[in-house]
N, CA, C and O of each residue as an XYZ file, in Angstrom:
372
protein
N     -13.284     25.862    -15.358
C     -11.893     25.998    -14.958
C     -11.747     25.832    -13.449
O     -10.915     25.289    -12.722
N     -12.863     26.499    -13.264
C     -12.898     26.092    -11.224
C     -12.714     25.140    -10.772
O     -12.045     25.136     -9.739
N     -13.290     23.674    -11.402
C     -13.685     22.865    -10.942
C     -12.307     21.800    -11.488
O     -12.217     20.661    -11.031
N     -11.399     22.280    -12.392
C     -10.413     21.916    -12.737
C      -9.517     21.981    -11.710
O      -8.949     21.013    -11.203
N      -9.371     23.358    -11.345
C      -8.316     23.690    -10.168
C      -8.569     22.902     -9.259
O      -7.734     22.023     -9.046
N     -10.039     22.965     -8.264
C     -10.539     22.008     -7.118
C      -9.895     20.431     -7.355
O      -9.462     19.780     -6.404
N      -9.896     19.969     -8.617
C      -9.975     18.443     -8.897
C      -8.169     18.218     -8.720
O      -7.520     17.321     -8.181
N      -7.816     19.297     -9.341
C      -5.854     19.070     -9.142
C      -5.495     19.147     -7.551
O      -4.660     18.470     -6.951
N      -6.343     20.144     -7.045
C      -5.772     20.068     -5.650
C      -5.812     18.870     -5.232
O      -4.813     18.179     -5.034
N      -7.241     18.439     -5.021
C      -8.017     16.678     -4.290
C      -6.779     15.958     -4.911
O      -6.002     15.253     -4.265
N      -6.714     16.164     -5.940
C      -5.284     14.953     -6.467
C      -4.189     15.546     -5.763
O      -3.420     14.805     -5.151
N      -4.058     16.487     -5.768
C      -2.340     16.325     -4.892
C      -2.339     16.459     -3.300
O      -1.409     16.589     -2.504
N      -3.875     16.371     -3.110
C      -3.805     15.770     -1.148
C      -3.354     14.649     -1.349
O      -2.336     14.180     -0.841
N      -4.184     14.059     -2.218
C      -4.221     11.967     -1.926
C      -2.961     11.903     -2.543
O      -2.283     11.015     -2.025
N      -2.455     12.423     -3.333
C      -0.453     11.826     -3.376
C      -0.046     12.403     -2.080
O       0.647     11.630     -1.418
N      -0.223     13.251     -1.674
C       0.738     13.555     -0.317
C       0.639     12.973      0.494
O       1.518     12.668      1.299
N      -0.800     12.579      0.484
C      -1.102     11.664      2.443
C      -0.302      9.850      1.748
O       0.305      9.017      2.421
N      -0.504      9.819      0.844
C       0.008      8.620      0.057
C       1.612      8.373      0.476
O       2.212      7.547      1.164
N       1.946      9.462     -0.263
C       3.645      9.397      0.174
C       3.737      9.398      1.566
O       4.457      8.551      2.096
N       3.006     10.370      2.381
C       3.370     10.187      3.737
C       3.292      8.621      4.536
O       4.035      8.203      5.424
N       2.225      7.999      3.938
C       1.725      6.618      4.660
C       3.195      6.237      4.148
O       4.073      6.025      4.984
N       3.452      6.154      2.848
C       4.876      5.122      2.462
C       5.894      5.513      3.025
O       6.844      4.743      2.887
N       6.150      6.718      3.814
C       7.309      7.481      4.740
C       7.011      6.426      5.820
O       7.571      5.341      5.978
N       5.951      7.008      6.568
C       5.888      6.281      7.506
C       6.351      4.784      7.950
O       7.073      4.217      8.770
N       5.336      4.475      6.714
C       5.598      2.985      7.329
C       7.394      2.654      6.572
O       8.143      2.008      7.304
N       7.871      3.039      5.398
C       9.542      2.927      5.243
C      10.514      3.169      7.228
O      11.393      2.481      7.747
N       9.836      4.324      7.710
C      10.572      4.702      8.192
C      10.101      3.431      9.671
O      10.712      3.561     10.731
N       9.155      2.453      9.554
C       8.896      1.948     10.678
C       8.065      2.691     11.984
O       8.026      2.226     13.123
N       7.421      3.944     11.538
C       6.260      4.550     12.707
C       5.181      3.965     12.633
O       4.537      4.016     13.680
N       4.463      3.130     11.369
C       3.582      2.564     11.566
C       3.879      1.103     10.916
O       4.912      0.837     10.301
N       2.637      0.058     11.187
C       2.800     -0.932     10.851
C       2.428     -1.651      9.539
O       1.348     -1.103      9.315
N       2.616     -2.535      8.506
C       2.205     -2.790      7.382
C       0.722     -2.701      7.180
O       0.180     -2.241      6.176
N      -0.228     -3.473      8.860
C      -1.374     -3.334      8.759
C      -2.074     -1.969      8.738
O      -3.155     -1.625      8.258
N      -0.979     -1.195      9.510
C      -2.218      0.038      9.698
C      -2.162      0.545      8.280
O      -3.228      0.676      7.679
N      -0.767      0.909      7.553
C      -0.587      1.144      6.268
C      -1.591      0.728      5.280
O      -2.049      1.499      4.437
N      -1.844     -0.209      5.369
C      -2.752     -1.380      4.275
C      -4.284     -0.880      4.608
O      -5.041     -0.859      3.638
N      -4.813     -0.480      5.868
C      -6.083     -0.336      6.208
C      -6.277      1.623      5.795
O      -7.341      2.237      5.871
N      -5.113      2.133      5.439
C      -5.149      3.745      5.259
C      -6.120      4.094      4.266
O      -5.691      3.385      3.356
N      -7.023      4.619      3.827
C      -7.654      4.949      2.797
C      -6.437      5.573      1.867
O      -6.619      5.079      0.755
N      -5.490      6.278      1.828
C      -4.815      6.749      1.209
C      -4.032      5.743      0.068
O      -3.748      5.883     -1.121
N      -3.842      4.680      1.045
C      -3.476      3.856      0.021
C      -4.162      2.918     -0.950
O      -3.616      2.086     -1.675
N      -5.753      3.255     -0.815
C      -6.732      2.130     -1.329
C      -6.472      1.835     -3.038
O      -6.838      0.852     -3.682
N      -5.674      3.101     -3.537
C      -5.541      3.152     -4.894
C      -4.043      2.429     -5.014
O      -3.650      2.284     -6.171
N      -3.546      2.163     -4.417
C      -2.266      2.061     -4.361
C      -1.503      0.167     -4.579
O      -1.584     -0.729     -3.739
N      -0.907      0.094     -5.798
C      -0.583     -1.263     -5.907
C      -0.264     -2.172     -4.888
O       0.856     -1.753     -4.597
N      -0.464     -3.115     -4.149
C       0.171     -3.734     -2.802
C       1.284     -4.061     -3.054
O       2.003     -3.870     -2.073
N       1.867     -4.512     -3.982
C       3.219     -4.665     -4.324
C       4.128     -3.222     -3.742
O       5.116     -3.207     -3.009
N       3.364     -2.028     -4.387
C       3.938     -0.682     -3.711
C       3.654     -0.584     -2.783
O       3.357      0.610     -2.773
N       3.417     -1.043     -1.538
C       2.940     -0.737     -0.219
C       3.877     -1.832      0.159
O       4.474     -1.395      1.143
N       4.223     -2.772     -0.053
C       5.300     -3.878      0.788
C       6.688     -3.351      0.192
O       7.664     -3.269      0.938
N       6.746     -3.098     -0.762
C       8.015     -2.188     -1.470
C       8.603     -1.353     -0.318
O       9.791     -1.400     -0.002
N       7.861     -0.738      0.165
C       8.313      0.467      1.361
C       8.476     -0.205      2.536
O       8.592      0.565      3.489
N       8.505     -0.866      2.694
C       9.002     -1.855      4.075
C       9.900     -2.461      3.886
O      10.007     -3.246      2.943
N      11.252     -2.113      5.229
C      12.625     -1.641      4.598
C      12.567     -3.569      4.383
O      11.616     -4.319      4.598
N      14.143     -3.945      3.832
C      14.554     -4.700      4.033
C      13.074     -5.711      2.887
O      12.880     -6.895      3.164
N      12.430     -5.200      2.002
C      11.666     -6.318      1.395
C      11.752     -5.833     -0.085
O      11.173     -4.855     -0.557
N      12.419     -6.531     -0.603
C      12.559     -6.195     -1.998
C      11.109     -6.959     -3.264
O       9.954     -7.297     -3.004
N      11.896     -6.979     -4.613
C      10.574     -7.380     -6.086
C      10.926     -8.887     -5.218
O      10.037     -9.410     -4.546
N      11.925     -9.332     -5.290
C      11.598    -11.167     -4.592
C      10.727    -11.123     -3.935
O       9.620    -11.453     -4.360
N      10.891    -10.759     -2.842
C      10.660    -11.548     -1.319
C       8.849    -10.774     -1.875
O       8.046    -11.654     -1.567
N       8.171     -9.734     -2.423
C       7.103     -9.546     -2.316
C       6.467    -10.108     -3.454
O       5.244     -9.972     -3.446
N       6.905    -10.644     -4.337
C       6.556    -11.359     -5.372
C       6.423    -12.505     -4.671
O       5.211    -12.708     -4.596
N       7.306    -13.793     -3.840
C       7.072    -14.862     -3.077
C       5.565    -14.523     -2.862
O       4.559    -14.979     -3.405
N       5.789    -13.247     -1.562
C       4.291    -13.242     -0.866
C       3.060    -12.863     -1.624
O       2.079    -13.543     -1.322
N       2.893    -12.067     -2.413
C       1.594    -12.112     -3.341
C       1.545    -13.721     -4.587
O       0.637    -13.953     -5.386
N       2.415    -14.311     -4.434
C       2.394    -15.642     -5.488
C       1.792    -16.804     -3.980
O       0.972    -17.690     -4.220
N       2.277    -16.620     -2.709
C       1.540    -17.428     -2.018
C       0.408    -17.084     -1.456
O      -0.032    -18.008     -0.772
N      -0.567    -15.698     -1.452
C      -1.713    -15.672     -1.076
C      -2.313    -15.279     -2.321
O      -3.358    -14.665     -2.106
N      -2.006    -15.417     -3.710
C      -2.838    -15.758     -4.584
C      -3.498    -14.491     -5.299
O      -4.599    -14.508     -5.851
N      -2.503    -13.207     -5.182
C      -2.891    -12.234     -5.623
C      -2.278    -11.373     -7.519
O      -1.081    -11.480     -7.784
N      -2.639    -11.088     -7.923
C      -2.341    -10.288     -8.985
C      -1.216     -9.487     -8.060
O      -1.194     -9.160     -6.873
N      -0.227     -9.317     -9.250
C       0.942     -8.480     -8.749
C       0.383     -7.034     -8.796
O       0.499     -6.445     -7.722
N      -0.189     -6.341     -9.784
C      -0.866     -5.418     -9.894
C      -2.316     -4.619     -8.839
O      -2.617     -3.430     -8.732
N      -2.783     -5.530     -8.370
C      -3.767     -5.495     -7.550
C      -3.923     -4.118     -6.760
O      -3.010     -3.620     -6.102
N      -5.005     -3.646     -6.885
C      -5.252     -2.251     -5.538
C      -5.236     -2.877     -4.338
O      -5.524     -4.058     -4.147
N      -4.856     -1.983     -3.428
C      -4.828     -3.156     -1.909
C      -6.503     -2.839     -1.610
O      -6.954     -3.567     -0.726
N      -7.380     -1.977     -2.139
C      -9.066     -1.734     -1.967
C      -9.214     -2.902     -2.207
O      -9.077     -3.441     -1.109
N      -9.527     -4.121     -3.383
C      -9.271     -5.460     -3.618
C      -9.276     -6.182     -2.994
O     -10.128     -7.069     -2.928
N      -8.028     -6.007     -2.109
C      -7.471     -7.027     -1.527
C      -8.885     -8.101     -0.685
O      -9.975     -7.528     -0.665
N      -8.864     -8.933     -0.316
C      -9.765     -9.422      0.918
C      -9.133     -9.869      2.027
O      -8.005    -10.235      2.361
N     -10.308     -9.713      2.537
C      -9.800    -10.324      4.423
C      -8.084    -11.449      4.662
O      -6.942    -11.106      4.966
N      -8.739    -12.914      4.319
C      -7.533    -13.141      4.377
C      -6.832    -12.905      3.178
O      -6.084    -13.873      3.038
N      -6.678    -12.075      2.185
C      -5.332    -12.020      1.234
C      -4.367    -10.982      2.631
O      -3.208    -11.258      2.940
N      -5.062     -9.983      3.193
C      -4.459     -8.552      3.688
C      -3.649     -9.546      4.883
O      -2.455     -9.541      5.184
N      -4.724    -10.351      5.407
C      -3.729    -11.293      6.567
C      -2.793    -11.788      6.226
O      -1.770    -11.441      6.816
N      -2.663    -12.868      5.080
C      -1.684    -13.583      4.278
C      -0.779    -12.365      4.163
O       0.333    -12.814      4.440
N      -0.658    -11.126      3.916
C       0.477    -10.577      3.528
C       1.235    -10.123      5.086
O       2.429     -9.922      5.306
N       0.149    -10.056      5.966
C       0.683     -8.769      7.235
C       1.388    -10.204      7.850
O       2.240    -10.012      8.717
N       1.160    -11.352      7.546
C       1.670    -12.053      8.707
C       3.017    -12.315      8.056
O       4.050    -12.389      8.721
N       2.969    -12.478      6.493
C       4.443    -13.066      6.297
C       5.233    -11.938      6.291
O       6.384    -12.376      6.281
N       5.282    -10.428      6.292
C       5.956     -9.159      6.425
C       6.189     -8.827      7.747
O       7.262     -8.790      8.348
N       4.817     -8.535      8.224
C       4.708     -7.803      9.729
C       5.463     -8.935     10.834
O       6.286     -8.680     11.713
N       5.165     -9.598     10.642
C       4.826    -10.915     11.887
C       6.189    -11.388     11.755
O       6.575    -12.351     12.418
């Protein structure tokens, strides 16, 4: 049962620091890249990580994962070198 309790907590750090990265970067304190490089988000769909960056809706992030060649579903852990570039430049940049 101990080790039950321990395991629910660890799960509801990594949603919190999770939501916080998607605050953040929604709210524009950090940048798509630093977002994308967070461990917090390594579990986290990239589609849901460009979602939170205001002003980018299912289009415009569907465009960008259909032009660097990614699964819509994808963990951003996954991702590679240039897929993470391909996305930060057509969002961030």
């Amino acid at each position: 049962m101990e080790q039950h309790m321990l395991a629910l907590g660890k799960a509801k750090a990594v949603r919190s620091r999770k939501a916080r990265v998607l605050r953040e970067l929604r709210a524009g304190r950090i940048s798509l890249a630093e977002a994308l490089a967070d461990p917090a988000l390594a579990n986290a769909d990239v589609t849901e990580a460009m979602l939170a960056l205001p002003r980018v809706g299912r289009r415009t992030a569907a465009r960008v994962i259909d032009r660097a060649g990614i699964r819509t579903r994808k963990p951003v852990r996954e991702l590679t070198e240039r897929q993470l570039l391909l996305i930060v430049e057509a969002l961030d940049g």
